[in-house]
Each structure stands twice: as C-alpha cells, then as structure tokens.
C-alpha angles and dihedrals in degrees: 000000000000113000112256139187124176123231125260112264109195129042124238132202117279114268098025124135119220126189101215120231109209104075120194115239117203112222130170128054104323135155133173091339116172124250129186135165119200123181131197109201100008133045115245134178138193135243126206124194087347096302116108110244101177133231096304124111112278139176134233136197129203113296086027119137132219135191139137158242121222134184115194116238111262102245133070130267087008108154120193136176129226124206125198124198123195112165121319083328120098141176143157140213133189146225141189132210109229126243 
C-alpha cells in the first residue's frame, strides 16, 4: 500500500510543540530500511519506538514504529509542509499557525 498522512486539521499557535498519536508500523518484510522526515517552514523530528531519534536519517525493521515530533514554526498564519521518506515510499502532509 502507498504511504499516506493526512493533513492537520486544525491550526495551532505559533511556537507550540505536538507529539503526534497515530504512530506508522512497519510490517512486511523490512530490514534496515531507510527513514527520513524533512520539513520546509517548521522543525520536525522522528521517534522510533517511542524514543525520539531526531531529524537525522534513521533506519526500521519490521514491527518498528514511527511517529513524530513537530513545532510549529514562531510567527501567524504561517503554513509548512512535512515530508516523510521510508523506503522508496514519500509523502507529505501540511499544517497552519493560527491568527
């Protein structure tokens, strides 16, 4: 199946930090596959496992879990967009600041 996150819905104030609550599981058979999260207009990191690994390239196996950590970016009405790369599989979802 494609890789697939669903936009944020609802804005946040500008500077905040979220823990995100839908994690990814890997499934299949994966092994060291590589995993990276890049962001244009926030700052964003990865967890894996539930430990916090950064924004740095990292790998997962099968039965490994993502998920991520976001700040929004300092100034109003800001939107950004976050791209997340396992594999040979991307997508990107995006955010706002509110007013």
């Amino acid at each position: 199946d494609p890789l697939f996150l669903e936009d944020i819905n609802s804005a946040a104030p500008p500077g905040i930090t979220v823990d995100n609550t839908i994690a990814i599981t890997v499934e299949g058979f994966v092994e060291n596959c590589p995993v990276q999260i890049s962001t244009q207009g926030s700052s964003i990191e990865l967890y894996k496992n539930n430990v916090l690994v950064g924004s740095s390239l990292t790998t997962v196996d099968s039965g490994d879990t993502i998920g991520y950590r976001l700040t929004y970016p300092g100034t109003s009405n800001t939107s950004f967009i976050n791209i997340l790369t396992i594999g040979d599989q991307r997508t990107s979802f995006t955010g706002v600041t509110t007013p």
